[in-house]
C-alpha positions as CSV (number, residue, x, y, z in Angstrom):
1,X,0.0,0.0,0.0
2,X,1.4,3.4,-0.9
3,X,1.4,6.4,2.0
4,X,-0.7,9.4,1.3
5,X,-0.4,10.9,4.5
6,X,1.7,10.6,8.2
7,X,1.3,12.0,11.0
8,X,3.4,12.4,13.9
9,X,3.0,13.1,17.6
10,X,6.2,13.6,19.8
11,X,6.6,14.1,23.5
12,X,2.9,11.9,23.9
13,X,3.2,11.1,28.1
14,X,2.3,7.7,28.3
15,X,1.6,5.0,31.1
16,X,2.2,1.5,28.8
17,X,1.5,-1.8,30.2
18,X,4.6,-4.1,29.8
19,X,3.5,-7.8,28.1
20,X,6.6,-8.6,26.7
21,X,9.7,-6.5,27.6
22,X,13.0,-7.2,25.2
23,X,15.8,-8.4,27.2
24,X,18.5,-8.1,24.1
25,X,17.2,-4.9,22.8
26,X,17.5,-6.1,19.3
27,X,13.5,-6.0,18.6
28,X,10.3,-4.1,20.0
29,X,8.6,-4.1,23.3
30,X,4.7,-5.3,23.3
31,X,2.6,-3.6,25.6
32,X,-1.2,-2.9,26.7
33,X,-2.2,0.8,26.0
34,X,-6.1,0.1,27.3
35,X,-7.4,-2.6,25.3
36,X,-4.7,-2.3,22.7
37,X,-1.5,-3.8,22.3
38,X,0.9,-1.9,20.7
39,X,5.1,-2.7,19.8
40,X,7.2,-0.2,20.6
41,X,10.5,0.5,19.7
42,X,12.8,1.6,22.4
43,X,15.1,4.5,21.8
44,X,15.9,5.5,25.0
45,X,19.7,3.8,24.8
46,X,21.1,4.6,28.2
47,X,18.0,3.5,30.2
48,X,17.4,0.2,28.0
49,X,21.7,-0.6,28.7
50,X,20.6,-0.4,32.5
51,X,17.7,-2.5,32.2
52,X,19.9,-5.2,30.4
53,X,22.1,-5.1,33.3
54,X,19.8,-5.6,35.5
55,X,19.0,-2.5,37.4
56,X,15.3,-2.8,37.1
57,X,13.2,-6.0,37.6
58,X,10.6,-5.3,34.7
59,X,7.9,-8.4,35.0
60,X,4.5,-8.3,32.7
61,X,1.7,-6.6,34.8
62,X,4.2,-3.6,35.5
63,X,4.2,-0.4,33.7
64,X,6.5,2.4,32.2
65,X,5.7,6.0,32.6
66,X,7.4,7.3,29.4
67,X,7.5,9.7,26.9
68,X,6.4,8.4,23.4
69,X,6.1,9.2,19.5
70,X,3.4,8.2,17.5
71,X,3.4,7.9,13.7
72,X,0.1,7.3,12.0
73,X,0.2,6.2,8.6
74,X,-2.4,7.1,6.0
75,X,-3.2,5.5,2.5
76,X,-4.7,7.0,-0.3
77,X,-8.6,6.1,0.9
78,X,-8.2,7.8,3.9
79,X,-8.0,4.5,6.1
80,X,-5.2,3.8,8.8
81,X,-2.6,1.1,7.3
82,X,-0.4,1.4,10.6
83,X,0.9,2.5,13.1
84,X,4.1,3.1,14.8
85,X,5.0,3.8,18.5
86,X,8.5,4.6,20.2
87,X,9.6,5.1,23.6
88,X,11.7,7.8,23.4
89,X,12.6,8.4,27.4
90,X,11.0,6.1,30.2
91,X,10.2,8.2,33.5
92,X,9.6,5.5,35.9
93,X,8.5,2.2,36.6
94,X,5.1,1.6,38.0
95,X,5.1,-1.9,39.4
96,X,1.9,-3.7,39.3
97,X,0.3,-3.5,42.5
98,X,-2.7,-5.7,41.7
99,X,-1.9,-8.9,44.0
């Protein structure tokens, strides 16, 4: 499908639901945004380099309070063909209180 139209929204605060967190920072992060899950990219190096060694226990249920970029995609018919989502800086760690 060719791209019409994107838009872009940076410095989005967001609270996102870790599913799956990437230990070897080679692919995307799935988390719950609401009913949604959404991949996201992780850009913020530093903070990713301490979480890979193990300065943070990160377990599914917990959640990041970050700063985020969304890209919407647009095709020719007006209709969303995807989306895109990065963390750009993480905030804090909100761990899941819910036992």
């Amino acid at each position: 499908m060719t791209i019409k139209e994107t838009k872009k929204f940076e410095n989005m605060p967001m609270n996102l639901i870790v599913k799956k967190p990437d230990y070897l920072g080679l692919s995307k992060w799935e988390f719950r945004h609401g009913t949604k899950t959404i991949l996201a990219r992780m850009s913020h190096e530093s903070w990713l380099l301490d979480f890979q060694n193990r300065k943070f226990d990160i377990r599914p249920g917990d959640a990041l309070s970050c700063i985020a970029t969304v890209e919407y995609f647009y095709g020719y018919d007006n209709e969303l063909i995807k989306e895109a989502y990065t963390v750009t800086k993480v905030e804090k760690v909100l761990v899941d209180q819910g036992w």
